[in-house]
C-alpha positions in Angstrom: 24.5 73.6 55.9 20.8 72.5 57.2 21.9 69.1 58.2 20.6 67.4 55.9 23.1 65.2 54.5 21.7 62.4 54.0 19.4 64.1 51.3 22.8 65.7 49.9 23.9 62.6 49.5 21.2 61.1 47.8 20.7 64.1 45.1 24.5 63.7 44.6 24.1 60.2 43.6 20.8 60.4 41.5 23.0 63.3 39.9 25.9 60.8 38.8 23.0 58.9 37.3 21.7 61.4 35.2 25.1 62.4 34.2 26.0 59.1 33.1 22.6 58.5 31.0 23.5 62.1 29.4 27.0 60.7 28.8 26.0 57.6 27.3 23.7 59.4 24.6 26.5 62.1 24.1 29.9 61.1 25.9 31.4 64.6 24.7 28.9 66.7 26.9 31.5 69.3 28.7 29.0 70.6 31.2 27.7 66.4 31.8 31.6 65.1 32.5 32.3 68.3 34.8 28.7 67.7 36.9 29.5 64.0 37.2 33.0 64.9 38.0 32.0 66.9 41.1 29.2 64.5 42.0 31.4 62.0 42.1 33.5 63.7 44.0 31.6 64.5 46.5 30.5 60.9 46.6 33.9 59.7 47.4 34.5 58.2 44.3 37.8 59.9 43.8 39.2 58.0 40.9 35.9 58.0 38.7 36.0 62.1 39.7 39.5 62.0 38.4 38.7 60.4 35.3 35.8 62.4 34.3 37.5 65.2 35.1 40.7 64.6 32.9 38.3 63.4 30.0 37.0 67.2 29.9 40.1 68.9 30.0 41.1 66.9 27.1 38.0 67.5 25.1 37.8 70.5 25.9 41.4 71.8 27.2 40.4 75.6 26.9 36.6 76.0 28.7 37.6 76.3 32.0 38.0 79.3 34.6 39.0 81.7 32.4 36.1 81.5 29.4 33.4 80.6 32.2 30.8 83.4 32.2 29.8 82.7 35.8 33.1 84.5 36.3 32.8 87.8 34.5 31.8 89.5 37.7 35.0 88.5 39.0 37.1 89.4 35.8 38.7 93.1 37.0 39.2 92.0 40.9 43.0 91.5 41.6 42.6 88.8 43.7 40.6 87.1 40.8 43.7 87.8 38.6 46.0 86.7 41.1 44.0 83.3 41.4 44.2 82.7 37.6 48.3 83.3 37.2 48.6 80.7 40.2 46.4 78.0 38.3 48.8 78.7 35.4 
């Protein structure tokens, strides 16, 4: 948003690397694969994203939107609700 996205860029990537080096001490770290997963991301590494990704939702099928504290404020709004049904 500042313009600086070259510095965005480089805190993405030094983020996939601390992500990974969490990973390869504890490859079942939910909150690691889902960092890495956006880092990567946002990296353009799409299909490493993708994999990362699907390797949480398999470990971990049901910590996801709806048991995510970060969205209890949101809980009783109807468009909240609405959002959940449509990712059903």
């Amino acid at each position: 948003m500042i313009g600086r996205l070259e510095d965005a860029k480089e805190v993405g990537r030094e983020a996939i690397v601390r992500a990974e080096h969490v990973l390869a001490l504890n490859p079942v770290d939910a909150r690691a694969l889902s960092l890495a997963s956006l880092a990567l991301f946002d990296d353009g590494q799409e299909a490493r994203a993708i994999e990362m990704s699907r390797r949480s939702l398999e470990l971990y099928p049901d910590d996801w939107i709806e048991h995510d504290p970060d969205y209890d404020i949101l809980r009783d709004d109807p468009r909240f609700k609405r959002l959940l049904l449509n990712l059903k």
